[in-house]
PyMOL CGO cylinders between C-alpha atoms (Angstrom):
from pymol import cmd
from pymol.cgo import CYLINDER

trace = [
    CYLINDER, 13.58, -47.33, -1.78, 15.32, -45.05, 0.63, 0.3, 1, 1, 1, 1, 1, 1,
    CYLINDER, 15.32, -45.05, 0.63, 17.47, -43.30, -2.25, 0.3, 1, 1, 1, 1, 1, 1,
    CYLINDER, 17.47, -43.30, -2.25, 14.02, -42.46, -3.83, 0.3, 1, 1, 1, 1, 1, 1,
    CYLINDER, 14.02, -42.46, -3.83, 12.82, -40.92, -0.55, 0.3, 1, 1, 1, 1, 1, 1,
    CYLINDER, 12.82, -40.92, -0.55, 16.28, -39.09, -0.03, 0.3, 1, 1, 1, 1, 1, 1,
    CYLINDER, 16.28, -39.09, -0.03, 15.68, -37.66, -3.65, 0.3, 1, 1, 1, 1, 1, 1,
    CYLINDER, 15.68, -37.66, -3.65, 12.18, -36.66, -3.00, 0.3, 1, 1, 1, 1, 1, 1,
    CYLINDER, 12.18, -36.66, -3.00, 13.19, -34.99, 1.04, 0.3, 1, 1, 1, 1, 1, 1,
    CYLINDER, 13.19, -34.99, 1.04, 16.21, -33.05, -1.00, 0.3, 1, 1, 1, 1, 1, 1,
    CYLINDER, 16.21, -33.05, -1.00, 14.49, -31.38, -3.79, 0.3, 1, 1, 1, 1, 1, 1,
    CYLINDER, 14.49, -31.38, -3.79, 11.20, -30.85, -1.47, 0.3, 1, 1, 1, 1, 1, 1,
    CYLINDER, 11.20, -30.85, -1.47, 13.68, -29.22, 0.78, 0.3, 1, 1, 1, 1, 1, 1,
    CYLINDER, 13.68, -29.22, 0.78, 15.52, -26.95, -2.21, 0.3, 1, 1, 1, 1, 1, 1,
    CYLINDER, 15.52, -26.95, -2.21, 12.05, -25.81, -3.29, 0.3, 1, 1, 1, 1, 1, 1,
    CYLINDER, 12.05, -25.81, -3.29, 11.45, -24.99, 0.46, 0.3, 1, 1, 1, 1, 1, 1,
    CYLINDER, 11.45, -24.99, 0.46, 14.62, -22.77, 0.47, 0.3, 1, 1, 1, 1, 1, 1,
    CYLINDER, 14.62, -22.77, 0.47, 13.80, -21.27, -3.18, 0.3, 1, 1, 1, 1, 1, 1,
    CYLINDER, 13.80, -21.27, -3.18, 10.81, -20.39, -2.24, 0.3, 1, 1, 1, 1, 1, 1,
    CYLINDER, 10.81, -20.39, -2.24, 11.66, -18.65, 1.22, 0.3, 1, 1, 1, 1, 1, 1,
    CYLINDER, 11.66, -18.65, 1.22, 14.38, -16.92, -0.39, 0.3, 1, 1, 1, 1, 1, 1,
    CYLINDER, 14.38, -16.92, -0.39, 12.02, -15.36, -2.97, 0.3, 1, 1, 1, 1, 1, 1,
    CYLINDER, 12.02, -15.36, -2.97, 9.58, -14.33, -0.10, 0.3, 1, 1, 1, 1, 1, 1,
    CYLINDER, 9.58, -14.33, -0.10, 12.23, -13.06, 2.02, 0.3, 1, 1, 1, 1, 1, 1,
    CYLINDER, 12.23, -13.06, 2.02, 13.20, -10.43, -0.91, 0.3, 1, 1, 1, 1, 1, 1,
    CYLINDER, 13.20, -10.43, -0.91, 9.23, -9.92, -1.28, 0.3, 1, 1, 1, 1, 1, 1,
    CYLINDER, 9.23, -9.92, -1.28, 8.82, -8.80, 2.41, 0.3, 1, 1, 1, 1, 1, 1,
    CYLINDER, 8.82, -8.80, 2.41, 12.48, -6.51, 2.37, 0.3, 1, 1, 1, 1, 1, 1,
    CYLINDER, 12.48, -6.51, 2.37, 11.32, -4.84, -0.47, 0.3, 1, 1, 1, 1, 1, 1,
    CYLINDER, 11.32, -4.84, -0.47, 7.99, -4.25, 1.50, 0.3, 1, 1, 1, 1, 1, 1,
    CYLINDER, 7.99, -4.25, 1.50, 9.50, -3.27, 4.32, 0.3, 1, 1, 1, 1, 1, 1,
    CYLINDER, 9.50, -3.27, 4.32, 11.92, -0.63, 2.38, 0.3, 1, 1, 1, 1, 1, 1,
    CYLINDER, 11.92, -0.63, 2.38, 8.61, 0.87, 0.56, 0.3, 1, 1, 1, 1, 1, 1,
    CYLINDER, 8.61, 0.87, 0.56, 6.97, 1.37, 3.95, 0.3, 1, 1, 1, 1, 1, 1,
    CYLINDER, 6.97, 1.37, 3.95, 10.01, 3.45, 5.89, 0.3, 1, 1, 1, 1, 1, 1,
    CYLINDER, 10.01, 3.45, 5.89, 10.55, 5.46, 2.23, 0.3, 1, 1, 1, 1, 1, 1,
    CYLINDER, 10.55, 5.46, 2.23, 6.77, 6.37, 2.39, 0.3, 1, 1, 1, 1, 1, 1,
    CYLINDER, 6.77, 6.37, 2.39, 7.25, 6.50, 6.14, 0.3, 1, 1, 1, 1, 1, 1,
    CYLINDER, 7.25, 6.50, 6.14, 9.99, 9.42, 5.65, 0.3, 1, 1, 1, 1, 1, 1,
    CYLINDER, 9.99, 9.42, 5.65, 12.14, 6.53, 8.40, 0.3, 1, 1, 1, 1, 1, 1,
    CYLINDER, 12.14, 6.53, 8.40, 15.21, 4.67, 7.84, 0.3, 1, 1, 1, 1, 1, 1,
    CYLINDER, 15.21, 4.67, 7.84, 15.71, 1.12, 7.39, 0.3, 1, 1, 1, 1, 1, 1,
    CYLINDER, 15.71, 1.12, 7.39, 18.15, -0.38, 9.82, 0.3, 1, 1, 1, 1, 1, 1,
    CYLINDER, 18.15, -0.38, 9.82, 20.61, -3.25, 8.52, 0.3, 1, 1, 1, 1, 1, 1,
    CYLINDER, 20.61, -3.25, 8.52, 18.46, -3.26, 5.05, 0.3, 1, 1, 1, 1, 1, 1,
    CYLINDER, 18.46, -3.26, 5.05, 17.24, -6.84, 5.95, 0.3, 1, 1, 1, 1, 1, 1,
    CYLINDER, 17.24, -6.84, 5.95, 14.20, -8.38, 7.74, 0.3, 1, 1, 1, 1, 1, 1,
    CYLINDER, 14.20, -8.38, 7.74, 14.25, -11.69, 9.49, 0.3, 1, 1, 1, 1, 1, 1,
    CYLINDER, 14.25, -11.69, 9.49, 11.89, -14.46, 9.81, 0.3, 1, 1, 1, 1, 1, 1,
    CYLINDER, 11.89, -14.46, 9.81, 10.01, -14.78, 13.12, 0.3, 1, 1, 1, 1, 1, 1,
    CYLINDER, 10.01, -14.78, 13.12, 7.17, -17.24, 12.57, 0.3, 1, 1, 1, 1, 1, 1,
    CYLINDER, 7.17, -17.24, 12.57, 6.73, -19.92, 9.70, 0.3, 1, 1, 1, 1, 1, 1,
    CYLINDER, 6.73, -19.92, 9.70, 3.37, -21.63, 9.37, 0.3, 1, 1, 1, 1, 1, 1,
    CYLINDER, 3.37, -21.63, 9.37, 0.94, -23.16, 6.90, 0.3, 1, 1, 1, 1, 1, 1,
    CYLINDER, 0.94, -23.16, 6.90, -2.31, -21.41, 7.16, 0.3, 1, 1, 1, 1, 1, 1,
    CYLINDER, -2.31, -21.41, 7.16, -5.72, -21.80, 4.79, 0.3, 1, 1, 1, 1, 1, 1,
    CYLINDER, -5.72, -21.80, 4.79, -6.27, -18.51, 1.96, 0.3, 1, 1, 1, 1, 1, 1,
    CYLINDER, -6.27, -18.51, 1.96, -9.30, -16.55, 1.33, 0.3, 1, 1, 1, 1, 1, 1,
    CYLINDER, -9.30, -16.55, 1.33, -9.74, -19.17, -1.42, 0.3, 1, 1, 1, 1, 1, 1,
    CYLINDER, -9.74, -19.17, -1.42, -9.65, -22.11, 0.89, 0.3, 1, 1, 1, 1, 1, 1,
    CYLINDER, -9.65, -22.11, 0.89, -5.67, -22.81, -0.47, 0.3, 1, 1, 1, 1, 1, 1,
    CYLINDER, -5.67, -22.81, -0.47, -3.16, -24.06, 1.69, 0.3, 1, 1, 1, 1, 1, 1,
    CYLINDER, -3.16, -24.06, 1.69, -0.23, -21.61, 2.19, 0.3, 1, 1, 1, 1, 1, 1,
    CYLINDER, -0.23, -21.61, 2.19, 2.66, -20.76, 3.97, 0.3, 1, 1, 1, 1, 1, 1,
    CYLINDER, 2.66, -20.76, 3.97, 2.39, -17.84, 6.36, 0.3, 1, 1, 1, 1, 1, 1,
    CYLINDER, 2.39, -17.84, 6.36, 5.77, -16.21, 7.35, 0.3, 1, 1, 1, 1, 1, 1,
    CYLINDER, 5.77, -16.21, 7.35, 5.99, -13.16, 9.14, 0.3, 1, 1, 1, 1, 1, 1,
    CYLINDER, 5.99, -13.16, 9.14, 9.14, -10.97, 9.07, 0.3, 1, 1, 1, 1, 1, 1,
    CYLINDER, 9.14, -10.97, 9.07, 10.76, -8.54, 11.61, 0.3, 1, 1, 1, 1, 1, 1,
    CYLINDER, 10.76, -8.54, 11.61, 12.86, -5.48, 10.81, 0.3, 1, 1, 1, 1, 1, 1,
    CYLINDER, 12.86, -5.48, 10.81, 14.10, -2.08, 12.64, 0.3, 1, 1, 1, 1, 1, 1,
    CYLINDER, 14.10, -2.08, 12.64, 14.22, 1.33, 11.50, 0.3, 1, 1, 1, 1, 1, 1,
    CYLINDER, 14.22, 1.33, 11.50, 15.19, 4.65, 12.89, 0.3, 1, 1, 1, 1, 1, 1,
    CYLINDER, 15.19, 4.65, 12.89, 12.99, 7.79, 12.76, 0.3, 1, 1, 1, 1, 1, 1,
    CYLINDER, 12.99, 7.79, 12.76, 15.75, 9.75, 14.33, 0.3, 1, 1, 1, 1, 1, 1,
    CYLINDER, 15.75, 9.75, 14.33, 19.08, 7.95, 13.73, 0.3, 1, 1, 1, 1, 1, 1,
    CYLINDER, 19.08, 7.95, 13.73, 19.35, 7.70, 17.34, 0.3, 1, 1, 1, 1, 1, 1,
    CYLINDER, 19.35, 7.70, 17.34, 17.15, 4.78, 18.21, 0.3, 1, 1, 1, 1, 1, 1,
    CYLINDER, 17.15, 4.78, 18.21, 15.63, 1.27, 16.90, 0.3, 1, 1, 1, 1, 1, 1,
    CYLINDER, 15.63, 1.27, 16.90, 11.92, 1.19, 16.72, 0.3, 1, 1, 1, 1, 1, 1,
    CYLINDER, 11.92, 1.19, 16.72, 10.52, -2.43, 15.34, 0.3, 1, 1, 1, 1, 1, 1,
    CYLINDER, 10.52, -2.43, 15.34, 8.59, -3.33, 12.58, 0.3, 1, 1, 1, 1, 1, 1,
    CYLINDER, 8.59, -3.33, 12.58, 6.80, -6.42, 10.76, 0.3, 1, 1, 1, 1, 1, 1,
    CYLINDER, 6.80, -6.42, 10.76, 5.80, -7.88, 7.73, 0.3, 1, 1, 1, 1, 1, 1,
    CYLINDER, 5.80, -7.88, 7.73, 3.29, -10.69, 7.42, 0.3, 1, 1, 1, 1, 1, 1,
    CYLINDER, 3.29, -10.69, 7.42, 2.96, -13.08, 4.10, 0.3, 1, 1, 1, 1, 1, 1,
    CYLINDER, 2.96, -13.08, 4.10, 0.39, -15.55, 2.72, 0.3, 1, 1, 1, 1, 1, 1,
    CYLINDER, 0.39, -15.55, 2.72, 2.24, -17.39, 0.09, 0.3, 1, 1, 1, 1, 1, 1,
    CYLINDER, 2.24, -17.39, 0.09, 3.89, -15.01, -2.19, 0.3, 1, 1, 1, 1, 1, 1,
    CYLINDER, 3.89, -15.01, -2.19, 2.04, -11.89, -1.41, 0.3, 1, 1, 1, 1, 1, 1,
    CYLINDER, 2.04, -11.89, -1.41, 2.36, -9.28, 1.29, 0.3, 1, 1, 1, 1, 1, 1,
    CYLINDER, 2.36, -9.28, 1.29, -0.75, -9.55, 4.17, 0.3, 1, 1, 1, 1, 1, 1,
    CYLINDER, -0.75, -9.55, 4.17, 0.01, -7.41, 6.80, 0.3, 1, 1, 1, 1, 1, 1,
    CYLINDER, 0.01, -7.41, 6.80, 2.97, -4.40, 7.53, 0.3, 1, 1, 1, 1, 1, 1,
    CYLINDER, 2.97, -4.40, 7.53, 3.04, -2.96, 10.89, 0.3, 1, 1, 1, 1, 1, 1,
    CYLINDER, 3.04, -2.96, 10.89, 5.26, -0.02, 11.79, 0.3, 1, 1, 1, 1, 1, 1,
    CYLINDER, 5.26, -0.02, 11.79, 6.13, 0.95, 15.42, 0.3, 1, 1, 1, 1, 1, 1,
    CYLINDER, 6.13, 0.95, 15.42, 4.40, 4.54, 16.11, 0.3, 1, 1, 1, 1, 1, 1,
    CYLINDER, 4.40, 4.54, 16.11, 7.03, 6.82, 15.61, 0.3, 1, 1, 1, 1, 1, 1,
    CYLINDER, 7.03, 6.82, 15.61, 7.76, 10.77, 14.56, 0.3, 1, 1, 1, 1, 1, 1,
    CYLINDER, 7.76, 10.77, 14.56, 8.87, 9.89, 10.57, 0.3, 1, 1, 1, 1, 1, 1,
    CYLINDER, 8.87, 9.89, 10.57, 8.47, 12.61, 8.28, 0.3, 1, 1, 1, 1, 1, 1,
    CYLINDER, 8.47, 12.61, 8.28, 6.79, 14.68, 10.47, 0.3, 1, 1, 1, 1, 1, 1,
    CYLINDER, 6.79, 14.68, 10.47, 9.45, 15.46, 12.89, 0.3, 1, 1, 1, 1, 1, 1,
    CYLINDER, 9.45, 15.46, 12.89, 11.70, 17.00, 10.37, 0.3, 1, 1, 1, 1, 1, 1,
    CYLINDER, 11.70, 17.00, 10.37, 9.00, 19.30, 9.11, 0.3, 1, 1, 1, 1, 1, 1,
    CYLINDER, 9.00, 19.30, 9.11, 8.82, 22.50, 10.46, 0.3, 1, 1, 1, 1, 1, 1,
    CYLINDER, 8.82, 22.50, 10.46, 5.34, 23.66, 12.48, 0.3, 1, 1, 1, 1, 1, 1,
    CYLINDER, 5.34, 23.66, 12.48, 3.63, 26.11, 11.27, 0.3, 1, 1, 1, 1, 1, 1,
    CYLINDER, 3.63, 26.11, 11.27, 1.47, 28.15, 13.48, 0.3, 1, 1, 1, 1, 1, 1,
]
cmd.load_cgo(trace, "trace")
């Protein structure tokens, strides 16, 4: 009996880790479209996992919420943070620090 429940605890954890991997490369890849549109850098090119939690879906579902911090620059000179939150598989929230971005490499026109 306990092999069977060591078999079961090991696979539910390698689905666990599958899984997390898969969002972890969901919410990078969110992150990296947000400082490109953003006109900021990217620090380190990774995010990393600040809360895990199961939380109910618009459809009533049970998911897994994980939310994601990161850095980028707007002026190569500092660290400003960001997040990004997921239900499941599917990006929920982004939040960028208020910064300059774009903006402060443009010119003003007056």
């Amino acid at each position: 009996m306990f092999e069977i429940f060591a078999v079961v605890l090991l696979a539910g954890m390698a689905w666990l880790w599958l899984f997390s991997l898969r969002a972890r490369e969901t919410a990078v890849e969110a992150a990296r479209r947000a400082c490109i549109a953003e006109g900021v850098q990217l620090l380190d090119d990774t995010v990393a996992l600040a809360s895990f939690r199961p939380q109910r879906a618009s459809s009533g579902t049970l998911a897994l919420r994980r939310v994601y911090r990161f850095e980028f620059s707007d002026t190569g000179n500092n660290r400003l943070g960001g997040s990004v939150t997921l239900l499941g598989p599917a990006v929920q929230a982004l939040y960028l620090e208020p910064h300059r971005g774009e903006a402060a490499s443009r010119p003003v026109l007056r």
